[in-house]
C-alpha positions in Angstrom: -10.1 2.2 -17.6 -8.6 4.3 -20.5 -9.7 8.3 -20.6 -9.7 10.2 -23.5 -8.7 13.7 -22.7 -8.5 16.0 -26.0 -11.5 17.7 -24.6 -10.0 18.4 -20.9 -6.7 19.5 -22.6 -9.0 21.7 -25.2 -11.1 23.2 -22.5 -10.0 25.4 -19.8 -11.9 24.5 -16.5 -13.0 21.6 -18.3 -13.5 18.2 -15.2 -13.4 14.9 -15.6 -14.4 12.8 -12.8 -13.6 9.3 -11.8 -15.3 6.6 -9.7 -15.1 3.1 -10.3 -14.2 -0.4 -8.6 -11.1 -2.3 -10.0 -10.2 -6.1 -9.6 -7.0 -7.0 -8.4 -7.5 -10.2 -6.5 -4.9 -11.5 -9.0 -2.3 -9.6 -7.4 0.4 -12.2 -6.4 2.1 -10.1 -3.3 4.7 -12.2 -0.9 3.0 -15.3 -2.1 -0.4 -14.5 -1.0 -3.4 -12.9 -2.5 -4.3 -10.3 -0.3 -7.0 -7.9 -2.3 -10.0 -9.9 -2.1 -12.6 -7.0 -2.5 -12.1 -4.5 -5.3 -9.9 -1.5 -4.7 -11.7 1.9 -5.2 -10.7 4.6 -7.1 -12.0 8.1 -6.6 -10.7 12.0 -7.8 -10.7 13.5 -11.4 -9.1 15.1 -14.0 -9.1 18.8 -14.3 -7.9 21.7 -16.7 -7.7 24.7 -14.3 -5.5 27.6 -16.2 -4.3 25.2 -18.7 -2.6 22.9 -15.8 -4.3 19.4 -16.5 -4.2 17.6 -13.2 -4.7 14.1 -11.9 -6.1 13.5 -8.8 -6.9 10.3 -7.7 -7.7 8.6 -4.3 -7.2 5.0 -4.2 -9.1 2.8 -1.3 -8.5 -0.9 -0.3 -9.1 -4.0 2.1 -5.6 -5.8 2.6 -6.2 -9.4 4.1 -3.4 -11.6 5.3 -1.9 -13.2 8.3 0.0 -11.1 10.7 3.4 -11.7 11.0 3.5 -11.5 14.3 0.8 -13.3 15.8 -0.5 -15.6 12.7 -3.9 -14.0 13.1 -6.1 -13.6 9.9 -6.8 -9.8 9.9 -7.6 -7.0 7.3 -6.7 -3.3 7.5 -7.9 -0.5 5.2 -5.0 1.7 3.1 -5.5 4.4 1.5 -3.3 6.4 -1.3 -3.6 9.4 -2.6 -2.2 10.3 -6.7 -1.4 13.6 -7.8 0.0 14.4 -11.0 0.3 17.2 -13.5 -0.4 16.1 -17.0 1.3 16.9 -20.1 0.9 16.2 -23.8 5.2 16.3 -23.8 7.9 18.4 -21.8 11.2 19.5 -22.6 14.4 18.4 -21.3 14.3 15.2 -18.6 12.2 13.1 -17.6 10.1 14.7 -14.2 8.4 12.7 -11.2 5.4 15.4 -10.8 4.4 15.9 -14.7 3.3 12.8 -16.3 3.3 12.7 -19.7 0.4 11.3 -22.5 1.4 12.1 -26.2 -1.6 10.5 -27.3 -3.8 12.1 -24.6 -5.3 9.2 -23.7 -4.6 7.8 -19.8 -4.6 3.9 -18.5 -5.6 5.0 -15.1 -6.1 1.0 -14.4 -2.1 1.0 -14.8 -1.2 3.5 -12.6 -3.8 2.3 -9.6 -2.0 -1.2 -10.1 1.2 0.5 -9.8 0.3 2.9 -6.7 -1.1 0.2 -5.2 2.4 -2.9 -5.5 3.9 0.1 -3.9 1.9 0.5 -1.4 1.5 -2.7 0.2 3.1 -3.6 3.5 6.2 -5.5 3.6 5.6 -6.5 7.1 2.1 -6.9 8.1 0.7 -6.7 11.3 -3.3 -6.9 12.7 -2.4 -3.7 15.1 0.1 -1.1 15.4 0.7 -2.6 19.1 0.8 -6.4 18.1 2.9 -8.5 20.6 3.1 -11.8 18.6 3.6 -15.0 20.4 5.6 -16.2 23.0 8.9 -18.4 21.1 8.5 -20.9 24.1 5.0 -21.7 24.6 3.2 -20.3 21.6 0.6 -18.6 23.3 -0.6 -15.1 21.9 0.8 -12.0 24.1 -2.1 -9.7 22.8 -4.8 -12.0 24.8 -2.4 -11.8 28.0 0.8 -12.5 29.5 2.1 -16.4 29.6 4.0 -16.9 32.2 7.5 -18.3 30.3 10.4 -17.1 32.1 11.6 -13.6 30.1 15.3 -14.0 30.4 17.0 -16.7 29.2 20.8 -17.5 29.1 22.3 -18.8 25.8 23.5 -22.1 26.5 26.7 -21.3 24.7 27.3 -18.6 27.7 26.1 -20.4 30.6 29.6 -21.6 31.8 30.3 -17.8 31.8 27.5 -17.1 33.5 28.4 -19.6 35.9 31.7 -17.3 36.5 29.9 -14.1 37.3 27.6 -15.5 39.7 30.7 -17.1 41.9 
């Protein structure tokens, strides 16, 4: 979605809003495809004493396996964008004022952007996921397994041989 904004930068007090669903179940991420249902994008664009600001709230359903259990699972993420815009600044190059010369935003590019930055590198179905057990396999969320918990590395078993003498 591009917006024209001659007329927010003309008028003080001037609003733009901005609601609308965009697709990114294209979006190659670790080798999967995780946004199966259109991210949302919510907030506005607003002239409030000549300060144009972009406010944006982006919403969406990330669906993978956990990496610790294997389980398919989705979780909801939300981001929040807020930037000054400016037609050009002086000097460097700033992180809080973006700049449009031609006063005319992709807001599709920067909610792709927001959102590759955004997505987990390690994804889990719960804050408090246990995994699996490496011995048996079983899943340690739906109860313990019973493996032994402490295991001597063979390569240190003679040694431990020594302490226990």
């Amino acid at each position: 979605m591009t917006l024209d904004l001659k007329r927010i930068f003309a008028n003080e007090g001037a609003v733009m809003p901005i609601s609308y669903e965009l697709d990114l179940s294209t979006l190659e991420f670790s080798g999967i495809f995780p946004l199966k249902k259109p991210v949302k994008v919510e907030g506005s664009v607003s002239n409030k004493a000549d300060v144009v600001a972009l406010d944006l709230q982006i919403s969406y359903i990330y669906d993978a396996f956990c990496d610790r259990c294997g389980i398919d699972a989705t979780r909801d993420y939300t981001v929040t964008f807020n930037r000054a815009l400016a037609v050009s600044i002086e000097g460097e190059d700033s992180d809080t004022i973006l700049t449009i010369p031609d006063m005319k935003l992709d807001v599709d590019e920067l909610v792709y952007t927001e959102v590759f930055l955004s997505l987990p590198t390690k994804f889990l179905c719960r804050e408090d996921c246990k995994g699996i057990c490496p011995k048996c396999g079983k899943d340690l969320n739906e109860g313990e397994c019973g493996c032994e918990k402490r295991e001597i590395d063979p390569r240190l078993a003679k040694l431990a041989e020594l302490l226990n003498q």
